[in-house]
N, C-alpha and C positions, 0 to 999 in steps of 0.2 A: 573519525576515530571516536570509540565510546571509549568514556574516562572512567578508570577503574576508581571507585572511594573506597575509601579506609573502612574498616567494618569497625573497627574499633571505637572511631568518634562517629561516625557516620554523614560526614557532612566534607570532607578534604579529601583532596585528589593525591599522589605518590610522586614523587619528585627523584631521578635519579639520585643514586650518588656513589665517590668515585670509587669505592671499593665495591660495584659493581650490586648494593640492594637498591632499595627506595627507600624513602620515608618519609610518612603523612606532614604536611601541609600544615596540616593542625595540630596535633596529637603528638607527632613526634614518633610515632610506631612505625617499626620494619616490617620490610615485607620480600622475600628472594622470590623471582621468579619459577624457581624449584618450586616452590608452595602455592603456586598457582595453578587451576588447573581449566584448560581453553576445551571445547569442544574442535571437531578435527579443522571444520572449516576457518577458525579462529585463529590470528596471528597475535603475537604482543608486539607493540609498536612505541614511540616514545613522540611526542610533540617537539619542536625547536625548543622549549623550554623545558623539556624534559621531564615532564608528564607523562605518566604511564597510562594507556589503554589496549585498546585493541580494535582489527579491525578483521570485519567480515570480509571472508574469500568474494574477490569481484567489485569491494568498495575500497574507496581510499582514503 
């Protein structure tokens, strides 16, 4: 999984949460996966801890 960071502070990773955005680790900023945008072969994926990244078609 590559971990999506905040653009915002540039340094923290995106943390689900339960009404379904994320938000930075650090900074405290949203982010909806609507606003995101993956190239085709690219999934969004979430860690056990609920880390946002993504993962290339063929990797795990």
């Amino acid at each position: 999984m590559i971990t999506i960071i905040c653009a915002e502070c540039g340094t923290h990773p995106f943390r689900a949460q339960t009404n379904g955005t994320f938000k930075c680790t650090g900074c405290s900023s949203y982010v909806a996966t609507a606003d995101l945008v993956f190239d085709e072969e690219e999934q969004i994926v979430t860690d056990s801890s609920g880390i946002l990244g993504y993962v290339r078609a063929g990797e795990g």
